[in-house]
N, CA, C and O atoms as a GROMACS GRO file, in nm:
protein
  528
    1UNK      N    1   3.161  -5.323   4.043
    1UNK     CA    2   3.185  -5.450   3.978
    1UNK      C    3   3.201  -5.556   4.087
    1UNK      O    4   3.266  -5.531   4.188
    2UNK      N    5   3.141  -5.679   4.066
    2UNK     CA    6   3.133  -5.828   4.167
    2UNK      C    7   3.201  -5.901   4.096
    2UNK      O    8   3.220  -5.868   3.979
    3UNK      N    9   3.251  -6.008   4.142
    3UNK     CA   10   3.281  -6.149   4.039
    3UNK      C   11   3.194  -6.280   4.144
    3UNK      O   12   3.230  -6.394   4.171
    4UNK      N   13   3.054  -6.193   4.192
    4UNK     CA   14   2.992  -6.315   4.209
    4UNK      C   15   2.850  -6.270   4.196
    4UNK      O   16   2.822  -6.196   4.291
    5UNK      N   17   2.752  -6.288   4.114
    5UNK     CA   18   2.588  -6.272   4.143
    5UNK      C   19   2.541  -6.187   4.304
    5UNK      O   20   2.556  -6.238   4.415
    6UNK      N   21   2.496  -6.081   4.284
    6UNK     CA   22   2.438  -6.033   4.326
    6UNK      C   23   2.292  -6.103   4.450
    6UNK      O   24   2.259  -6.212   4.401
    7UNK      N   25   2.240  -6.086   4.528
    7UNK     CA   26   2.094  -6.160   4.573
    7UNK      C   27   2.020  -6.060   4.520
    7UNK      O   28   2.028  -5.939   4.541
    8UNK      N   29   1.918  -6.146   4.421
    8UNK     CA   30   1.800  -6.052   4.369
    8UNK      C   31   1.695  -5.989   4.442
    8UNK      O   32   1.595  -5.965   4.376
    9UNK      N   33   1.693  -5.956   4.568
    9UNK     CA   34   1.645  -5.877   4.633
    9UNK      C   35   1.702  -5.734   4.657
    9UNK      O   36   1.636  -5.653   4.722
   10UNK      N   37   1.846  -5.698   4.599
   10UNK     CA   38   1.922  -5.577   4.582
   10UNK      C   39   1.940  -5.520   4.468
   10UNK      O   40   1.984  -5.405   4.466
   11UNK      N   41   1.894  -5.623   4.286
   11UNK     CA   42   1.900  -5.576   4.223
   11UNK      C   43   1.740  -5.550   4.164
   11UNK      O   44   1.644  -5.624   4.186
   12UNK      N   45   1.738  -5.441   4.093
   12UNK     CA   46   1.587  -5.399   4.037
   12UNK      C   47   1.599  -5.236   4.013
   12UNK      O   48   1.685  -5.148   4.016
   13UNK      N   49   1.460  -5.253   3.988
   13UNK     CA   50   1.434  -5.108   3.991
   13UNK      C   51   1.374  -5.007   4.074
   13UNK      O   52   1.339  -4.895   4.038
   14UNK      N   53   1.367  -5.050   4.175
   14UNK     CA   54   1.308  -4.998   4.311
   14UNK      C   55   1.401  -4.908   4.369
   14UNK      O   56   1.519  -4.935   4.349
   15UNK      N   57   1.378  -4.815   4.431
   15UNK     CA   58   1.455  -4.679   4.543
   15UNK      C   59   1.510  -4.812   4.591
   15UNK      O   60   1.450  -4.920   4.597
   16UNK      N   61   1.719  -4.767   4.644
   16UNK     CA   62   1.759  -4.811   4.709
   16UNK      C   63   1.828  -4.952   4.641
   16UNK      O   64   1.923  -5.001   4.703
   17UNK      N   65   1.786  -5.018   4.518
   17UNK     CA   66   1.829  -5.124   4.447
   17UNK      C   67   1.975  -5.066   4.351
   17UNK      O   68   2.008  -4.953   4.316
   18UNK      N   69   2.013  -5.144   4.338
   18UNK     CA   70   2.163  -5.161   4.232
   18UNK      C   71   2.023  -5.195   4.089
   18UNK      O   72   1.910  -5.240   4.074
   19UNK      N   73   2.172  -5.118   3.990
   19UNK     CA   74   2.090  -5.144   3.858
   19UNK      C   75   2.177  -5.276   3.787
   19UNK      O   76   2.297  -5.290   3.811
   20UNK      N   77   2.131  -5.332   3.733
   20UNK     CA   78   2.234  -5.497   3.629
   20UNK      C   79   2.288  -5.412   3.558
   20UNK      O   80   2.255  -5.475   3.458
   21UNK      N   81   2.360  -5.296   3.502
   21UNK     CA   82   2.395  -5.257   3.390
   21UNK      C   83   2.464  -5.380   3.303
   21UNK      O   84   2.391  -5.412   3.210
   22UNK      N   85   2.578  -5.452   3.310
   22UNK     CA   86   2.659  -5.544   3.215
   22UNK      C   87   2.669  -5.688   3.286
   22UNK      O   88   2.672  -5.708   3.408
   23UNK      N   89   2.674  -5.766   3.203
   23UNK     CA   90   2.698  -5.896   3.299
   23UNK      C   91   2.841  -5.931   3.162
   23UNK      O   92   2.836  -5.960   3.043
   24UNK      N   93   2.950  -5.908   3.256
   24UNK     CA   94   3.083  -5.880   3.193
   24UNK      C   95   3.187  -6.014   3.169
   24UNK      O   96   3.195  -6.089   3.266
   25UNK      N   97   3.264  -6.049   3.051
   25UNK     CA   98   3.340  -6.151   3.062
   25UNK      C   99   3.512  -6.182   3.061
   25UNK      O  100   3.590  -6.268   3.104
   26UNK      N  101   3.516  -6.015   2.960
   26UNK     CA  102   3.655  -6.003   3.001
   26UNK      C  103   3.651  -5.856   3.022
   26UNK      O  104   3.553  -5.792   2.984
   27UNK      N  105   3.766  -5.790   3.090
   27UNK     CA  106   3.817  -5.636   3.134
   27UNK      C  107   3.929  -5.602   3.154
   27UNK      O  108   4.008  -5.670   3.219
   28UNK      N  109   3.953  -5.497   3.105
   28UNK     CA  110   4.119  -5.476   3.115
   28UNK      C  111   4.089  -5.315   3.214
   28UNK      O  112   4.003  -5.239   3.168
   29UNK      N  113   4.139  -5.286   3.304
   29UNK     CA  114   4.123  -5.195   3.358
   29UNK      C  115   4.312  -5.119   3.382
   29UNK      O  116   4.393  -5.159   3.465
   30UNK      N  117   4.334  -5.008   3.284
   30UNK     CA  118   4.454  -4.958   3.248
   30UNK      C  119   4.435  -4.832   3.381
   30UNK      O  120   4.534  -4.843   3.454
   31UNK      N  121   4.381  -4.767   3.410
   31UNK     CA  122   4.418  -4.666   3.453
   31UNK      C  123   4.280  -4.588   3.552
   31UNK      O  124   4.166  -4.607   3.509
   32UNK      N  125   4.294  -4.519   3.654
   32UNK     CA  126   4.124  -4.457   3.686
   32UNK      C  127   4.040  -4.372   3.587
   32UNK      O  128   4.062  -4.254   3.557
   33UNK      N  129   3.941  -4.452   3.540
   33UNK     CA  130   3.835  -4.408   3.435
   33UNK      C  131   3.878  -4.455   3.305
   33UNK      O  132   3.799  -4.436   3.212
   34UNK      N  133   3.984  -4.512   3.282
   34UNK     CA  134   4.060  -4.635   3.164
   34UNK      C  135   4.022  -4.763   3.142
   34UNK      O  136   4.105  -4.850   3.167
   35UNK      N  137   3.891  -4.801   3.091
   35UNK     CA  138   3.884  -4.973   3.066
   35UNK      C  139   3.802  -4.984   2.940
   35UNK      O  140   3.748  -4.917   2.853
   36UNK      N  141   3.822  -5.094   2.977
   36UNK     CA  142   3.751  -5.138   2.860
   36UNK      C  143   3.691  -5.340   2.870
   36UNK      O  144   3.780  -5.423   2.890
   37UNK      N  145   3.591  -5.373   2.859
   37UNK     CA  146   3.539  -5.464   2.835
   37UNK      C  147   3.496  -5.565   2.753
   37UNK      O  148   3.548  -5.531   2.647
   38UNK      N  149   3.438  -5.664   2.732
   38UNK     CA  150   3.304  -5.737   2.655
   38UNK      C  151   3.224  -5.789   2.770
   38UNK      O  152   3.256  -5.815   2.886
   39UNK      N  153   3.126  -5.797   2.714
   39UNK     CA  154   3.046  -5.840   2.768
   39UNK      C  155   2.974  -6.001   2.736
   39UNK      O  156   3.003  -6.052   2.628
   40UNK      N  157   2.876  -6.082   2.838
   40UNK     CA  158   2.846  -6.186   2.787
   40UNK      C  159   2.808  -6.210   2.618
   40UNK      O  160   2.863  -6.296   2.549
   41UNK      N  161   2.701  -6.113   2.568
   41UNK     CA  162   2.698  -6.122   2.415
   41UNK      C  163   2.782  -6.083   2.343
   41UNK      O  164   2.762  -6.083   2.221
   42UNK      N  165   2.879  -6.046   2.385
   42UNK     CA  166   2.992  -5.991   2.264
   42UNK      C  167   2.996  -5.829   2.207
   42UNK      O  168   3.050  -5.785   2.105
   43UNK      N  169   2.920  -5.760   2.306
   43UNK     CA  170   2.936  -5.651   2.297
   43UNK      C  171   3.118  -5.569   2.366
   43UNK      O  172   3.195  -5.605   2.454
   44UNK      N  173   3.120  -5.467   2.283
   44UNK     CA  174   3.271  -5.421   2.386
   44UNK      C  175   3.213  -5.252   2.369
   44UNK      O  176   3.152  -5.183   2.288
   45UNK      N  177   3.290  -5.239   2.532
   45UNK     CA  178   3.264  -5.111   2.567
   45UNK      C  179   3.484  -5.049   2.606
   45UNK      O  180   3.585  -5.103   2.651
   46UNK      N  181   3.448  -4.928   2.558
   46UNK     CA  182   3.578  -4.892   2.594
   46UNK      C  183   3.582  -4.731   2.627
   46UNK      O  184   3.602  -4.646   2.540
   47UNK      N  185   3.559  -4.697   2.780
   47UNK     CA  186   3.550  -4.591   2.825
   47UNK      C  187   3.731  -4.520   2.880
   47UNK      O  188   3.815  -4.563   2.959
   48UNK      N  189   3.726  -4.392   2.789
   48UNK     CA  190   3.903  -4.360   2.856
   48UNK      C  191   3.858  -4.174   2.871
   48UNK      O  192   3.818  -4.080   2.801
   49UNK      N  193   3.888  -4.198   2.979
   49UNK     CA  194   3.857  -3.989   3.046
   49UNK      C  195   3.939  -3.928   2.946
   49UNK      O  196   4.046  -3.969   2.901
   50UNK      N  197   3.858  -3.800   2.908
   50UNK     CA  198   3.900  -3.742   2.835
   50UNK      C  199   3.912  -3.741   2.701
   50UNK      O  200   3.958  -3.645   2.639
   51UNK      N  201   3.872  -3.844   2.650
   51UNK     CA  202   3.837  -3.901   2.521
   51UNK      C  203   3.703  -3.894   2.522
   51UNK      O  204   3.622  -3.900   2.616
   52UNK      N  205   3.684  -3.874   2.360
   52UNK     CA  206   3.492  -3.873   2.349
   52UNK      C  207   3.536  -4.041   2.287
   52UNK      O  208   3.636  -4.112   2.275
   53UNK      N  209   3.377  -4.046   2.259
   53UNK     CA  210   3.338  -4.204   2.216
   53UNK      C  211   3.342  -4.186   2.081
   53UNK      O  212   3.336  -4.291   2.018
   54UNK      N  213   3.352  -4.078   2.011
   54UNK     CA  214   3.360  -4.047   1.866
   54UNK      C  215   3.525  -4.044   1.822
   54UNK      O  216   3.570  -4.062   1.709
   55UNK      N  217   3.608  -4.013   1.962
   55UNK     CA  218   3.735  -4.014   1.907
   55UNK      C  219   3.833  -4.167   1.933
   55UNK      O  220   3.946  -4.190   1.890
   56UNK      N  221   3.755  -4.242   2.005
   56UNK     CA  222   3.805  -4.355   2.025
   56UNK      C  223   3.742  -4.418   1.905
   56UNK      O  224   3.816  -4.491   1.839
   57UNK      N  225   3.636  -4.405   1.870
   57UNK     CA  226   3.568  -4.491   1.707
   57UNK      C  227   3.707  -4.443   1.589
   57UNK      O  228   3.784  -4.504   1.515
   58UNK      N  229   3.681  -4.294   1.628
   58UNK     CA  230   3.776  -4.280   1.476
   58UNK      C  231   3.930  -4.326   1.499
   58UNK      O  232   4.002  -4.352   1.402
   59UNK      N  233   3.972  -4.332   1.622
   59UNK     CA  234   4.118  -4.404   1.640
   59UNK      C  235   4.103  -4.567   1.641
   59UNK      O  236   4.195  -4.636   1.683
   60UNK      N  237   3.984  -4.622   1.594
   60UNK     CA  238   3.955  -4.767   1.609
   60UNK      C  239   4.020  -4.830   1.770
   60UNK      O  240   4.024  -4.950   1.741
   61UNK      N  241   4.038  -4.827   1.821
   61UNK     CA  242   4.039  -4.835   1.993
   61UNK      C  243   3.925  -4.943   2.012
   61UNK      O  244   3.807  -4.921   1.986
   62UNK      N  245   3.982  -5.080   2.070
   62UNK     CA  246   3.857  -5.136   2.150
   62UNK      C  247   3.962  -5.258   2.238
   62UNK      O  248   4.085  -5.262   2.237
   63UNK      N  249   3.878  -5.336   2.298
   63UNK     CA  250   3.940  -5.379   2.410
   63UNK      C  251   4.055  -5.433   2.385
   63UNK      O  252   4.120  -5.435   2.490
   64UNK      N  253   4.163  -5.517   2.218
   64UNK     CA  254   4.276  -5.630   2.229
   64UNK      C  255   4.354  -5.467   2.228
   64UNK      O  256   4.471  -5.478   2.265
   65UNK      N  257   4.317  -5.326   2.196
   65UNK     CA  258   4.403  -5.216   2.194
   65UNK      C  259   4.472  -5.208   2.324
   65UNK      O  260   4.593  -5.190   2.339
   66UNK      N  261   4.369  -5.225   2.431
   66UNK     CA  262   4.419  -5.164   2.569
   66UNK      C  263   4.483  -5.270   2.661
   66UNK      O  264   4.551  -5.248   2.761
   67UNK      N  265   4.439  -5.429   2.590
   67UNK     CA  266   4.505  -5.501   2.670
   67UNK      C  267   4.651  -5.512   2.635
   67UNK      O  268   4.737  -5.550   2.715
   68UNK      N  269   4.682  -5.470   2.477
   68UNK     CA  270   4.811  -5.481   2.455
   68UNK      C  271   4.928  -5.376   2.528
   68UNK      O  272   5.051  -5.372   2.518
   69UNK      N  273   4.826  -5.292   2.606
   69UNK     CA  274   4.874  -5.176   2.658
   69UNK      C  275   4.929  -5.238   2.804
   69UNK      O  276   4.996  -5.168   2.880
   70UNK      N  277   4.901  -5.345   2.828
   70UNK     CA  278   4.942  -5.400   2.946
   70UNK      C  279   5.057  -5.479   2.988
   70UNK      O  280   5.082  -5.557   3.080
   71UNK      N  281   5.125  -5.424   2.874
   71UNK     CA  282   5.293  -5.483   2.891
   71UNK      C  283   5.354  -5.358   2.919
   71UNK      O  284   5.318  -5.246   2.885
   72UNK      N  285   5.462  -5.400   2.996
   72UNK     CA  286   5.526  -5.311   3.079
   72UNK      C  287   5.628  -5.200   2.932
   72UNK      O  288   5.709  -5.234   2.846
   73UNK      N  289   5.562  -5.050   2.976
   73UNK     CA  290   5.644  -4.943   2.904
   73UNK      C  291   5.609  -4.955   2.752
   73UNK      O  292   5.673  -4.913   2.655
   74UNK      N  293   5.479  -5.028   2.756
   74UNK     CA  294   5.380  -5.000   2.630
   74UNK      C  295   5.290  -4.892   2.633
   74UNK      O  296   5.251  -4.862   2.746
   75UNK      N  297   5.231  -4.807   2.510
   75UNK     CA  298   5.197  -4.684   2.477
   75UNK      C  299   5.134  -4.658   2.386
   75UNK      O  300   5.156  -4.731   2.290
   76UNK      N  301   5.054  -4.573   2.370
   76UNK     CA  302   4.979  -4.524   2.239
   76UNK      C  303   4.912  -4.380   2.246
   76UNK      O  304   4.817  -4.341   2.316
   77UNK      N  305   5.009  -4.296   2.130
   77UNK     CA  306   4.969  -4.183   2.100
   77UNK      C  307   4.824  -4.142   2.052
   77UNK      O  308   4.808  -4.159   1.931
   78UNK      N  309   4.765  -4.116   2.089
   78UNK     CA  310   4.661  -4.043   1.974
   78UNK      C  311   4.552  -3.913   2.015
   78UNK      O  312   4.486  -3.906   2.119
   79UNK      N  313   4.556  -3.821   1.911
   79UNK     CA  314   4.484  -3.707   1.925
   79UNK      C  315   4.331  -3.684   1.936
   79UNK      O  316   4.263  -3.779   1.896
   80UNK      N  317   4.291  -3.620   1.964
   80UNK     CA  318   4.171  -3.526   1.968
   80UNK      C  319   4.126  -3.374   1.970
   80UNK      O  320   4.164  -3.299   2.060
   81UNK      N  321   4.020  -3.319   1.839
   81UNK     CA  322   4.025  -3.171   1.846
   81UNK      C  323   3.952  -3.135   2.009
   81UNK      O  324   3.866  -3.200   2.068
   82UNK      N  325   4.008  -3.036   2.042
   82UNK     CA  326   3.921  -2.989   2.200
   82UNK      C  327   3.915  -2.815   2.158
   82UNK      O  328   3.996  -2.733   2.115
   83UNK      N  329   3.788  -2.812   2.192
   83UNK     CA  330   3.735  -2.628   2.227
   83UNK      C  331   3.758  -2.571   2.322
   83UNK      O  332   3.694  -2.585   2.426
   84UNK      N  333   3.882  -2.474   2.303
   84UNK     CA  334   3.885  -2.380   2.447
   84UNK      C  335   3.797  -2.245   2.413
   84UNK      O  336   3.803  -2.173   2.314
   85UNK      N  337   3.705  -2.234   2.541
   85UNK     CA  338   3.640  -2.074   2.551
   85UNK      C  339   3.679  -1.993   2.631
   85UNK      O  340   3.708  -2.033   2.744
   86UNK      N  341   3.690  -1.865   2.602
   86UNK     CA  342   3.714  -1.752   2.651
   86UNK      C  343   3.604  -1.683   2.653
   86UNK      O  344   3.556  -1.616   2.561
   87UNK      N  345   3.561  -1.700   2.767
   87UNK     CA  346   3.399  -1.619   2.808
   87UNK      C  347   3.416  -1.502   2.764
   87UNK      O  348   3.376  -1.462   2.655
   88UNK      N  349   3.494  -1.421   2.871
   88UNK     CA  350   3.505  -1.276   2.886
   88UNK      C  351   3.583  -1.223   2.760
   88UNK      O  352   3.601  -1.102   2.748
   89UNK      N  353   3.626  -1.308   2.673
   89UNK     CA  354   3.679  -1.216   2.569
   89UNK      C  355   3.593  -1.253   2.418
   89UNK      O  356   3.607  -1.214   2.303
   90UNK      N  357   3.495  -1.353   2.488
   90UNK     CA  358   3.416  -1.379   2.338
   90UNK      C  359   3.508  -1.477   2.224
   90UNK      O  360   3.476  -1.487   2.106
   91UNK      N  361   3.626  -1.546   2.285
   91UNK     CA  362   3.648  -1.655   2.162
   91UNK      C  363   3.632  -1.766   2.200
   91UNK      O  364   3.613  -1.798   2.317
   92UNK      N  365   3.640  -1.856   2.084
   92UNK     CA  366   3.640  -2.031   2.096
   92UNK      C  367   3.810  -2.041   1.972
   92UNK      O  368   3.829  -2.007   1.855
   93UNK      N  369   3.868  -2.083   2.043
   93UNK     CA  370   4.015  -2.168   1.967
   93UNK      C  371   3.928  -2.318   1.996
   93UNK      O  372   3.855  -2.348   2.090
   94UNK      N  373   3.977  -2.409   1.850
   94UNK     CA  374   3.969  -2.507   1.864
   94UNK      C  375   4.156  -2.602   1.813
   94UNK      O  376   4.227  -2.558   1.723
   95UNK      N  377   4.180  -2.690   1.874
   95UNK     CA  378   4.334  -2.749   1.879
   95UNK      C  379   4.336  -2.883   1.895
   95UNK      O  380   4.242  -2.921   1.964
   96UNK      N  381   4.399  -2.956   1.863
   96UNK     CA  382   4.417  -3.076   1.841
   96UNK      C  383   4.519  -3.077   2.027
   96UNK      O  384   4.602  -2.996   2.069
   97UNK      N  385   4.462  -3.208   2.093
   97UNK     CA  386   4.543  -3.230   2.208
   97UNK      C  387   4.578  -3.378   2.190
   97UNK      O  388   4.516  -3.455   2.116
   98UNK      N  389   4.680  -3.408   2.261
   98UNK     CA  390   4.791  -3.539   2.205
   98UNK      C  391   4.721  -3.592   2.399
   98UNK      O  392   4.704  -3.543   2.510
   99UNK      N  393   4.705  -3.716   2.325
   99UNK     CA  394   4.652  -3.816   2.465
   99UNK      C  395   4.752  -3.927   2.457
   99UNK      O  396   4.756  -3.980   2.346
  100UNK      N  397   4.843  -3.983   2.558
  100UNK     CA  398   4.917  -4.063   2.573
  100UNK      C  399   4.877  -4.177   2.692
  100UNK      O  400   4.870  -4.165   2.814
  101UNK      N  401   4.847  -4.318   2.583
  101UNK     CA  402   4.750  -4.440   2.673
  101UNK      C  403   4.823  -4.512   2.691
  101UNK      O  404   4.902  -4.544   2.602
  102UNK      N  405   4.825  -4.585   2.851
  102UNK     CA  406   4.900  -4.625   2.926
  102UNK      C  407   4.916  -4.678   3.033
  102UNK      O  408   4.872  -4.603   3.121
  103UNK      N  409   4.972  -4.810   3.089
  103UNK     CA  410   4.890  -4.830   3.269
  103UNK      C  411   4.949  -4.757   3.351
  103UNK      O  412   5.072  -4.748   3.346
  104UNK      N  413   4.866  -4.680   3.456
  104UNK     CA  414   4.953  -4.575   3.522
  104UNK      C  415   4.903  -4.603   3.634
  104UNK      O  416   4.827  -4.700   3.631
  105UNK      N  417   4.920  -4.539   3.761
  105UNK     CA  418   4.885  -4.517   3.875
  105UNK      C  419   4.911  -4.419   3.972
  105UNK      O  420   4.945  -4.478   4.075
  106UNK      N  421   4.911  -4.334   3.983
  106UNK     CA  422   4.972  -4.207   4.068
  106UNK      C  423   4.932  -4.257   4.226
  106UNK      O  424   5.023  -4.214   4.297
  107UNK      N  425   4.863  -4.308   4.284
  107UNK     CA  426   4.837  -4.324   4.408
  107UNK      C  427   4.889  -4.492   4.448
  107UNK      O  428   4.924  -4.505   4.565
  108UNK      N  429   4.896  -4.601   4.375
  108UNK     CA  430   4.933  -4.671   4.391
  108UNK      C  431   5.081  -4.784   4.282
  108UNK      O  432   5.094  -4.795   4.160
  109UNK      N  433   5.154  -4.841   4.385
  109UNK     CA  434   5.248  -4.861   4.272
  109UNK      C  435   5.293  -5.001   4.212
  109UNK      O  436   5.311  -5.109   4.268
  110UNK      N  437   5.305  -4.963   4.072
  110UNK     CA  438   5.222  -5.096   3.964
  110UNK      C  439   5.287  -5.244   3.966
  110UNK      O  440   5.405  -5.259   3.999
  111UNK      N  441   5.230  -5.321   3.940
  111UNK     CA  442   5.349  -5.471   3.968
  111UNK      C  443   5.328  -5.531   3.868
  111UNK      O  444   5.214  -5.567   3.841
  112UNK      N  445   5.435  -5.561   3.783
  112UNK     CA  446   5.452  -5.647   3.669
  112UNK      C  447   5.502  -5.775   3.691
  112UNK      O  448   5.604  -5.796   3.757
  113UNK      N  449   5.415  -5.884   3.625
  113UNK     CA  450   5.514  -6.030   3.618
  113UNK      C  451   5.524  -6.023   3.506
  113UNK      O  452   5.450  -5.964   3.427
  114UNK      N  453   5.669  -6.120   3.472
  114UNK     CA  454   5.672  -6.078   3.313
  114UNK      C  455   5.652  -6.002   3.266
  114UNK      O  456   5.576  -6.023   3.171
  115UNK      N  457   5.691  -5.877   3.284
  115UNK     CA  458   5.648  -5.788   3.182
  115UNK      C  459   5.508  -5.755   3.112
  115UNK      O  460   5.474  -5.728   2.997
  116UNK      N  461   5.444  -5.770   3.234
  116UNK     CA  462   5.258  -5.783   3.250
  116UNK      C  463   5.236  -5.706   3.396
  116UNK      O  464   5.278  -5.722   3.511
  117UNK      N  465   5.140  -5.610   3.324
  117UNK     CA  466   5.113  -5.523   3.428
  117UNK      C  467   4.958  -5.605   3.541
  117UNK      O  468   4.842  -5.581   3.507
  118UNK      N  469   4.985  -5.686   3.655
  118UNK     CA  470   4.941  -5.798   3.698
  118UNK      C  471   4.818  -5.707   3.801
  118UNK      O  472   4.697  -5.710   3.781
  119UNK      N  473   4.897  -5.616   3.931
  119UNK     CA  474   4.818  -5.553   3.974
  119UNK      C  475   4.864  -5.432   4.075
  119UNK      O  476   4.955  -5.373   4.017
  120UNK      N  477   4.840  -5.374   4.198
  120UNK     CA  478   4.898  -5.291   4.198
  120UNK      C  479   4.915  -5.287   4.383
  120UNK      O  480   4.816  -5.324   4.445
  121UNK      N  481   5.006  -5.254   4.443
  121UNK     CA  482   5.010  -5.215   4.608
  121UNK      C  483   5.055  -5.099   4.622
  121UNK      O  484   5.114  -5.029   4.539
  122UNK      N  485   5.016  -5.068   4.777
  122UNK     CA  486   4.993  -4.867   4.793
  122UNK      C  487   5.135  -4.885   4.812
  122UNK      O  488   5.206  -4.985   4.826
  123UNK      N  489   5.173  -4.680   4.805
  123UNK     CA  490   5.304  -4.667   4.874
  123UNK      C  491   5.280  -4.712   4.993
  123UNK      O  492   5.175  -4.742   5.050
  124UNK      N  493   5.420  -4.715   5.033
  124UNK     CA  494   5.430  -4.662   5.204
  124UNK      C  495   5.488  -4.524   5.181
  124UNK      O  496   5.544  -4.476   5.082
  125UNK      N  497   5.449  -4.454   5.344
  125UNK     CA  498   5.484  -4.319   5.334
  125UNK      C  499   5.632  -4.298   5.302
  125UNK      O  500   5.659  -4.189   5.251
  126UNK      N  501   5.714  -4.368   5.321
  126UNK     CA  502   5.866  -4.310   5.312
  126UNK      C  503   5.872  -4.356   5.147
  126UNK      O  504   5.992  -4.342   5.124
  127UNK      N  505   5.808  -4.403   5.021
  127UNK     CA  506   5.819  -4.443   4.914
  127UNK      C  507   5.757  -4.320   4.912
  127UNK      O  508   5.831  -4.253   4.839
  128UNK      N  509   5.668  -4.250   4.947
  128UNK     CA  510   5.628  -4.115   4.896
  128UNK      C  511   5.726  -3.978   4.864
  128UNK      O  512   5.747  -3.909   4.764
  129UNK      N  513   5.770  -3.978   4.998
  129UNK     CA  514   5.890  -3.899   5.116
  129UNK      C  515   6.034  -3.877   4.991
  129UNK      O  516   6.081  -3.768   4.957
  130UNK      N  517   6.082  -4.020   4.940
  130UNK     CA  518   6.146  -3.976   4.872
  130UNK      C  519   6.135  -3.997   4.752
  130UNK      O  520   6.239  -4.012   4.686
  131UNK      N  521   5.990  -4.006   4.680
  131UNK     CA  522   5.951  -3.972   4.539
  131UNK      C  523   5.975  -3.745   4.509
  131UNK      O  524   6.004  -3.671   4.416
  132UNK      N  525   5.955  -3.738   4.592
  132UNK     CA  526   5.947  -3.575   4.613
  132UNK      C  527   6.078  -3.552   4.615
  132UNK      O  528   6.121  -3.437   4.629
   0.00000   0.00000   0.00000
């Protein structure tokens, strides 16, 4: 992602070029592999790991969901069925797993103004040292 135009000699379809996928207007970025968008026409995309795109449709999920998620010690429950296999013993269990959405950061640590999750700075090692 840029927040400035590209030189069209890097984007295309040629070996070695960047592809245009979205030309984007707003984004909320909650978590690594957590966002969600619109785009210039008014399209919205809302990608969250671990979630299919069928279970974010049926939880109605789209971008004012995740930005509301951006107040500090805000949350949202919601499930999905998942298939576990057991090769060697020949079964499939299928189970409902509980996904809890949220701004997080495990590698870096989060900064709120107002009670707005704004953006984020690394530990230092001794903030690590005595997280443990």
């Amino acid at each position: 992602m840029t927040d400035a135009p590209l030189p069209e000699f890097v984007v295309g379809t040629e070996l070695g070029q960047f592809k245009l996928e979205y030309v984007i207007k707003k984004a909320v970025f909650l978590a690594p592999k957590v966002y969600a968008f619109i785009t210039e026409d008014g399209q919205e995309v809302v990608k969250i790991k671990g979630i299919t795109q069928t279970a974010i449709k049926e939880h109605n999920i789209g971008f004012n969901d995740l930005a509301l998620l951006l107040q500090q010690d805000s949350t949202r429950e919601l499930t999905q069925q998942k298939w576990f296999k057991k090769v060697l013993e020949g079964s499939i269990t299928v189970s409902d797993v509980a996904y809890t959405l949220k701004a997080t950061s495990n590698k870096r640590q989060p900064i709120y103004v107002d009670g707005i999750f704004t953006d984020t700075a690394p530990y230092l090692y001794d903030e690590i040292n005595e997280k443990k």
